[in-house]
Chimera marker file (.cmm) of the C-alpha trace (Angstrom):
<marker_set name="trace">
<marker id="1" x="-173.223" y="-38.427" z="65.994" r="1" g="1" b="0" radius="0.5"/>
<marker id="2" x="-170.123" y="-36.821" z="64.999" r="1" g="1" b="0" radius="0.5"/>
<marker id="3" x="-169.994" y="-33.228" z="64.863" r="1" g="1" b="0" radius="0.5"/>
<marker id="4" x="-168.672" y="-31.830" z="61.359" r="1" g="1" b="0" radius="0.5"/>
<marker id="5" x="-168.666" y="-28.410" z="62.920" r="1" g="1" b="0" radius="0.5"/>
<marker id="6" x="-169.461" y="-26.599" z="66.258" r="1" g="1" b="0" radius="0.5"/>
<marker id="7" x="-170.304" y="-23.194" z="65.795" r="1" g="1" b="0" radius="0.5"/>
<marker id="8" x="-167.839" y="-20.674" z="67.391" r="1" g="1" b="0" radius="0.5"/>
<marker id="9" x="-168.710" y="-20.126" z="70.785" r="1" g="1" b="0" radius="0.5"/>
<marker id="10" x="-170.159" y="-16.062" z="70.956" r="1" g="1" b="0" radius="0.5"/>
<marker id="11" x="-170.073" y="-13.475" z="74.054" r="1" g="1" b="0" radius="0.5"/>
<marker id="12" x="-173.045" y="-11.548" z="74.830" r="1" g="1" b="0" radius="0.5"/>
<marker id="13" x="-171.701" y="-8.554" z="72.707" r="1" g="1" b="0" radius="0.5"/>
<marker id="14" x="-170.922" y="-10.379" z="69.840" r="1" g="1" b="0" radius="0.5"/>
<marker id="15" x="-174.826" y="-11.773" z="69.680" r="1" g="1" b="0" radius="0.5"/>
<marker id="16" x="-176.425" y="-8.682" z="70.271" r="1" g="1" b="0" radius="0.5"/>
<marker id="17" x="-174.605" y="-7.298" z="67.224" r="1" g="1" b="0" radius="0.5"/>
<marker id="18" x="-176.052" y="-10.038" z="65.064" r="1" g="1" b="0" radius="0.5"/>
<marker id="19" x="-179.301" y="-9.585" z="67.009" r="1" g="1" b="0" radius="0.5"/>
<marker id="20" x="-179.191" y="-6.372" z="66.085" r="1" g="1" b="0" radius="0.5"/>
<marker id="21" x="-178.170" y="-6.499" z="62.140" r="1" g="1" b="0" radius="0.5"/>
<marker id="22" x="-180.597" y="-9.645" z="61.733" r="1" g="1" b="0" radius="0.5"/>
<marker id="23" x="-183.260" y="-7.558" z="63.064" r="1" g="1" b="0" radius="0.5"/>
<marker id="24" x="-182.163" y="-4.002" z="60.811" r="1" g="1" b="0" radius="0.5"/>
<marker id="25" x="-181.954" y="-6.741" z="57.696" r="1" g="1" b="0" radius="0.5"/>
<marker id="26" x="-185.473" y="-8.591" z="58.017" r="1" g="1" b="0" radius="0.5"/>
<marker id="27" x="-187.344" y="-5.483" z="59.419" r="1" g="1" b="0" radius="0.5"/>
<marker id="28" x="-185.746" y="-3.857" z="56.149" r="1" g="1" b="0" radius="0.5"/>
<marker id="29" x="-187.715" y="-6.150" z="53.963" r="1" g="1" b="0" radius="0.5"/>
<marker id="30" x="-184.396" y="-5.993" z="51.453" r="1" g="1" b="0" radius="0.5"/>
<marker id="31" x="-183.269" y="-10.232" z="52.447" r="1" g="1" b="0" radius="0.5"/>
<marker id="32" x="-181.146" y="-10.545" z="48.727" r="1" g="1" b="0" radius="0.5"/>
<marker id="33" x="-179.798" y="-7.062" z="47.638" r="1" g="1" b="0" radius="0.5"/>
<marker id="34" x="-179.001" y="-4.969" z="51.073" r="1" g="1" b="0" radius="0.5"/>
<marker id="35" x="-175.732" y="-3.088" z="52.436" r="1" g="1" b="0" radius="0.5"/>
<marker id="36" x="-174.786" y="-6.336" z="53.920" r="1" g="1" b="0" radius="0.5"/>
<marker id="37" x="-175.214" y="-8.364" z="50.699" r="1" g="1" b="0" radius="0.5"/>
<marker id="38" x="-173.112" y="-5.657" z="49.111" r="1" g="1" b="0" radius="0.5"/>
<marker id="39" x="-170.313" y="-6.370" z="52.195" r="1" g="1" b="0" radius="0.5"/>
<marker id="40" x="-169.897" y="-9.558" z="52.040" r="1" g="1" b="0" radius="0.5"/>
<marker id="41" x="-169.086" y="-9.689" z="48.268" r="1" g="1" b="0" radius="0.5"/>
<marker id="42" x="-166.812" y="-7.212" z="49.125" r="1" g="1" b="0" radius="0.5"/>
<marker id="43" x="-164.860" y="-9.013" z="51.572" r="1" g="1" b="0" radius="0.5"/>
<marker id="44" x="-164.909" y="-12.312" z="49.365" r="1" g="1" b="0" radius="0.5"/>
<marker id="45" x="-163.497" y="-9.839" z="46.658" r="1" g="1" b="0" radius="0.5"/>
<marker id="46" x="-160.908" y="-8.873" z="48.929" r="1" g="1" b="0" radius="0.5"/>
<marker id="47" x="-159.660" y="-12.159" z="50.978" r="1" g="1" b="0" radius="0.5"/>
<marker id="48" x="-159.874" y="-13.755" z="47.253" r="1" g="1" b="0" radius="0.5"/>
<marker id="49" x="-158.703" y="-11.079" z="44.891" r="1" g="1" b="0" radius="0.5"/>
<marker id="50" x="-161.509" y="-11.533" z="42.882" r="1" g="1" b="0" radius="0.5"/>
<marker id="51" x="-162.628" y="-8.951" z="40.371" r="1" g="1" b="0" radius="0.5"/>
<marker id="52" x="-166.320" y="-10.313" z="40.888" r="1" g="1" b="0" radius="0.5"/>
<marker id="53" x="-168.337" y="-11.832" z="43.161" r="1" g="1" b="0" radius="0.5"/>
<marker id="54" x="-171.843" y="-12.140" z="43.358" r="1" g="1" b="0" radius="0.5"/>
<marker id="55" x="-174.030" y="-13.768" z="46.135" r="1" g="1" b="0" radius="0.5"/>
<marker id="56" x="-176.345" y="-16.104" z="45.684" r="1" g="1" b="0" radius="0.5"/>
<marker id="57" x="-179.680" y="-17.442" z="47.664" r="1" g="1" b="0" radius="0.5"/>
<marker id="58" x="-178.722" y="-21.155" z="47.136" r="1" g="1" b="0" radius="0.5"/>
<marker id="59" x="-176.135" y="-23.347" z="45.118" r="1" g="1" b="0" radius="0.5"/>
<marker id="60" x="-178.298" y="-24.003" z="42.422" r="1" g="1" b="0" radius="0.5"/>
<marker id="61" x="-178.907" y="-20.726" z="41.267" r="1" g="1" b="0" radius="0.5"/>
<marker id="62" x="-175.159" y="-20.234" z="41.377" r="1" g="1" b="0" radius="0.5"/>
<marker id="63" x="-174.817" y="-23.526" z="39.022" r="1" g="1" b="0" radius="0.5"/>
<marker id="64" x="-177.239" y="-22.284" z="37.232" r="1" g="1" b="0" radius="0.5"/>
<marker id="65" x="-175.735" y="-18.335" z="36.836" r="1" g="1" b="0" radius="0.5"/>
<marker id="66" x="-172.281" y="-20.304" z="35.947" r="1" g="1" b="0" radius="0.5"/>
<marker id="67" x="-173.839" y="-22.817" z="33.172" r="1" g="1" b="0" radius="0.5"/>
<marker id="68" x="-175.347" y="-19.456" z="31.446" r="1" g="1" b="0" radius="0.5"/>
<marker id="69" x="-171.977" y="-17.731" z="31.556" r="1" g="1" b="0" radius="0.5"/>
<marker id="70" x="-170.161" y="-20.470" z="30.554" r="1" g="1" b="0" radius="0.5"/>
<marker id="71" x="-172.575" y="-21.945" z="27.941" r="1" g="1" b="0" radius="0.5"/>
<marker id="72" x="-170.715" y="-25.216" z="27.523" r="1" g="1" b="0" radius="0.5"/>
<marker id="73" x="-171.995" y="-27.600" z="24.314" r="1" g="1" b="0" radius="0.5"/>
<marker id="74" x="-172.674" y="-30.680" z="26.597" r="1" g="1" b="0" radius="0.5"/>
<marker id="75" x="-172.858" y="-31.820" z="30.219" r="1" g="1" b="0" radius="0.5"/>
<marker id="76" x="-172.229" y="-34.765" z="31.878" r="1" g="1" b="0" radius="0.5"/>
<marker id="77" x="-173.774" y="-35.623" z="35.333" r="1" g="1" b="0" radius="0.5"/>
<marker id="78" x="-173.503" y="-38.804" z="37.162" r="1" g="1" b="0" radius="0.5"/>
<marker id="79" x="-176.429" y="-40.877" z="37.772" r="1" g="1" b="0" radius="0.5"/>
<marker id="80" x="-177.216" y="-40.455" z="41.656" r="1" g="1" b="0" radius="0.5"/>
<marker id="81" x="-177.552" y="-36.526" z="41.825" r="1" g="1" b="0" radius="0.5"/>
<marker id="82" x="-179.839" y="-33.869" z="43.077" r="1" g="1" b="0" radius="0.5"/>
<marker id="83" x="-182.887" y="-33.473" z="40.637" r="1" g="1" b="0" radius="0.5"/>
<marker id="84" x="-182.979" y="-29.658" z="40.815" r="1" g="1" b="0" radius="0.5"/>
<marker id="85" x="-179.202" y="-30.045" z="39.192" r="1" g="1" b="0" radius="0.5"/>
<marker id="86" x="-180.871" y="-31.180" z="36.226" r="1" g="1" b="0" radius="0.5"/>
<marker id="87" x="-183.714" y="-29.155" z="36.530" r="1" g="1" b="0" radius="0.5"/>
<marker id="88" x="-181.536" y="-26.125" z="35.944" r="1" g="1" b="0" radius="0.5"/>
<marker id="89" x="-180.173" y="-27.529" z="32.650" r="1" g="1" b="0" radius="0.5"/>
<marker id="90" x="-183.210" y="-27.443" z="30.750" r="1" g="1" b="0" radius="0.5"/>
<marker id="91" x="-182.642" y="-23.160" z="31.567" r="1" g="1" b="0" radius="0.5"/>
<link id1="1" id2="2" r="1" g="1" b="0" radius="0.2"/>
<link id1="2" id2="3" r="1" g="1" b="0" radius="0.2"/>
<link id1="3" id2="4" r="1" g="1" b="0" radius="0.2"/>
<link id1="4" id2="5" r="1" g="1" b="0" radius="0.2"/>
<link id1="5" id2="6" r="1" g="1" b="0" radius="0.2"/>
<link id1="6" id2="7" r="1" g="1" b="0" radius="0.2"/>
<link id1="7" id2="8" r="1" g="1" b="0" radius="0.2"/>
<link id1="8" id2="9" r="1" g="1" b="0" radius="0.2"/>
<link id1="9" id2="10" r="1" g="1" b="0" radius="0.2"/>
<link id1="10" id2="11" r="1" g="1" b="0" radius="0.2"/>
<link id1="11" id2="12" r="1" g="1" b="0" radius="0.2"/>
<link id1="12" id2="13" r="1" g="1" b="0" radius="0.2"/>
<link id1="13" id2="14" r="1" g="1" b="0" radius="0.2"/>
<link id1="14" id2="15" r="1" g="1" b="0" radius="0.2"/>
<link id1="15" id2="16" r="1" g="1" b="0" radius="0.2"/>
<link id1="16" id2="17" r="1" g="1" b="0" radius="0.2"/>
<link id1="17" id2="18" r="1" g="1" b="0" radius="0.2"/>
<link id1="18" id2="19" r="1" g="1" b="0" radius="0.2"/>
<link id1="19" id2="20" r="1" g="1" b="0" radius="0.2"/>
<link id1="20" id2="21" r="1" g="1" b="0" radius="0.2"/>
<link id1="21" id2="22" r="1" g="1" b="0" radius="0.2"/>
<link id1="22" id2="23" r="1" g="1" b="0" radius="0.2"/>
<link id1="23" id2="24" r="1" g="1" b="0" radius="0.2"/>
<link id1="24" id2="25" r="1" g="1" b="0" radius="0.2"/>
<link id1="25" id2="26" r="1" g="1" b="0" radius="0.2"/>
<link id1="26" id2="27" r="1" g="1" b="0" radius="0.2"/>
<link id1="27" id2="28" r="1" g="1" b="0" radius="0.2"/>
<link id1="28" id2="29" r="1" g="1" b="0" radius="0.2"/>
<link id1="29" id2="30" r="1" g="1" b="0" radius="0.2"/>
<link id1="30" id2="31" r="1" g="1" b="0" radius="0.2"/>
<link id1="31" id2="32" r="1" g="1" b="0" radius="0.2"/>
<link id1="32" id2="33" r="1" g="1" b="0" radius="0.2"/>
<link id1="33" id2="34" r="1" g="1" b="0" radius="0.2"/>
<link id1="34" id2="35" r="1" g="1" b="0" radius="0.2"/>
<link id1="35" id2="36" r="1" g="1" b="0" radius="0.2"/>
<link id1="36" id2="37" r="1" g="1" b="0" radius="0.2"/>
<link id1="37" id2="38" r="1" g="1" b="0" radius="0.2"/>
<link id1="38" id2="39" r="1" g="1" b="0" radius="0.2"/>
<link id1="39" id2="40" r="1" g="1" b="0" radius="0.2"/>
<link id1="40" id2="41" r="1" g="1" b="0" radius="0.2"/>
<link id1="41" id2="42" r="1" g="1" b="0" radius="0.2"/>
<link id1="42" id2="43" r="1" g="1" b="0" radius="0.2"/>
<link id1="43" id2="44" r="1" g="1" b="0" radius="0.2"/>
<link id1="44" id2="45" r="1" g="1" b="0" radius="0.2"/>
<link id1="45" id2="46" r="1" g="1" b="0" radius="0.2"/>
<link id1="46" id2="47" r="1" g="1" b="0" radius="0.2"/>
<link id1="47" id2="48" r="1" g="1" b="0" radius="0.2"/>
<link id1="48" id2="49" r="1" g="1" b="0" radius="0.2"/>
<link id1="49" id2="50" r="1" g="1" b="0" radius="0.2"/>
<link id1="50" id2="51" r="1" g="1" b="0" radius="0.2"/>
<link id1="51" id2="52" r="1" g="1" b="0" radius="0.2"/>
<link id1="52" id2="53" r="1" g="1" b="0" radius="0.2"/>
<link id1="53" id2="54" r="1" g="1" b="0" radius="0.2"/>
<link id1="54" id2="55" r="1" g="1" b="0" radius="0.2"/>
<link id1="55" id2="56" r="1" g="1" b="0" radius="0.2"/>
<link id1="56" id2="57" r="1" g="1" b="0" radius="0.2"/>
<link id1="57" id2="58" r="1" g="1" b="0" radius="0.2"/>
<link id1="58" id2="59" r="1" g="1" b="0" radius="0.2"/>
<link id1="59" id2="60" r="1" g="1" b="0" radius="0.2"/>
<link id1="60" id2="61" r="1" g="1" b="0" radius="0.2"/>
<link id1="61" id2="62" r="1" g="1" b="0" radius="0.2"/>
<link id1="62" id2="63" r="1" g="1" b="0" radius="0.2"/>
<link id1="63" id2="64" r="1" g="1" b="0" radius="0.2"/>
<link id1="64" id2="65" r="1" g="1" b="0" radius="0.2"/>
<link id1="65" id2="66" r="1" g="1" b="0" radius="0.2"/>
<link id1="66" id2="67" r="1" g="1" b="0" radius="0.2"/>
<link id1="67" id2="68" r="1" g="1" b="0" radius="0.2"/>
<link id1="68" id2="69" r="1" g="1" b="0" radius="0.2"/>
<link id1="69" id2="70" r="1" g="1" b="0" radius="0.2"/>
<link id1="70" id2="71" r="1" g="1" b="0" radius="0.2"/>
<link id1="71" id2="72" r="1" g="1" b="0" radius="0.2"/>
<link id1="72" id2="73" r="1" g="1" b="0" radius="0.2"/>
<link id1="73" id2="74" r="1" g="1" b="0" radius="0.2"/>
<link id1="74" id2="75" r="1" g="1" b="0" radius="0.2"/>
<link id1="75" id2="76" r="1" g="1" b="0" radius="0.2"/>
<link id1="76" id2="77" r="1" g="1" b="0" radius="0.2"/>
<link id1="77" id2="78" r="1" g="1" b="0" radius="0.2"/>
<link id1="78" id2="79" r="1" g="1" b="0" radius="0.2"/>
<link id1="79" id2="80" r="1" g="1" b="0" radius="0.2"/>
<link id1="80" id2="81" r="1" g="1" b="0" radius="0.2"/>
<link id1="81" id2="82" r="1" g="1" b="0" radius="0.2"/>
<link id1="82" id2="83" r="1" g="1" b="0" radius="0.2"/>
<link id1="83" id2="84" r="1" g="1" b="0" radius="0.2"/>
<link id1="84" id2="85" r="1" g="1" b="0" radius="0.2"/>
<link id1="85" id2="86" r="1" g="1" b="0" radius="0.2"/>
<link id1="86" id2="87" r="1" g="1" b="0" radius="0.2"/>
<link id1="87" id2="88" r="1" g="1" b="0" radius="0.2"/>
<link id1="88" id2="89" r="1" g="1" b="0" radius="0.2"/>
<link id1="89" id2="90" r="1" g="1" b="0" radius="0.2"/>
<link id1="90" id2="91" r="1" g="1" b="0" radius="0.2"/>
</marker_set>
């Protein structure tokens, strides 16, 4: 097997702080709209100079945010694809 990517190799502090924020996020019950969400669009803003960014829960809700903004007359998709991509066109 070949390994596309090996996660970064944490020290004990380092995993107790996600410990820790995992734990403050889930026992929050707030998984899609929390101070953390907020955070990280912030810092994708920032490293991107982006006026916008908004997080998503998968990519095909962000496909499917970007075909309503965009609202384009036709689209073409190849043959061999994911079914939920064209599941989001009839939205």
């Amino acid at each position: 097997m070949i390994p596309f990517h090996r996660p970064y190799p944490l020290g004990l502090e380092e995993r107790a702080h996600i410990n820790h924020r995992m734990f403050k996020t889930l026992s929050s019950g707030m998984l899609s709209n929390d101070k953390y969400v907020r955070r990280l669009e912030n810092n994708i803003k920032y490293i991107y100079n982006a006026k916008y960014c908004i997080a998503t829960n998968s990519c095909t809700f962000g496909l499917m945010m970007c075909i309503k903004y965009l609202d384009p007359l036709s689209i073409q998709v190849p043959a061999f694809t994911w079914y939920s991509d064209l599941y989001l066109l009839k939205f």
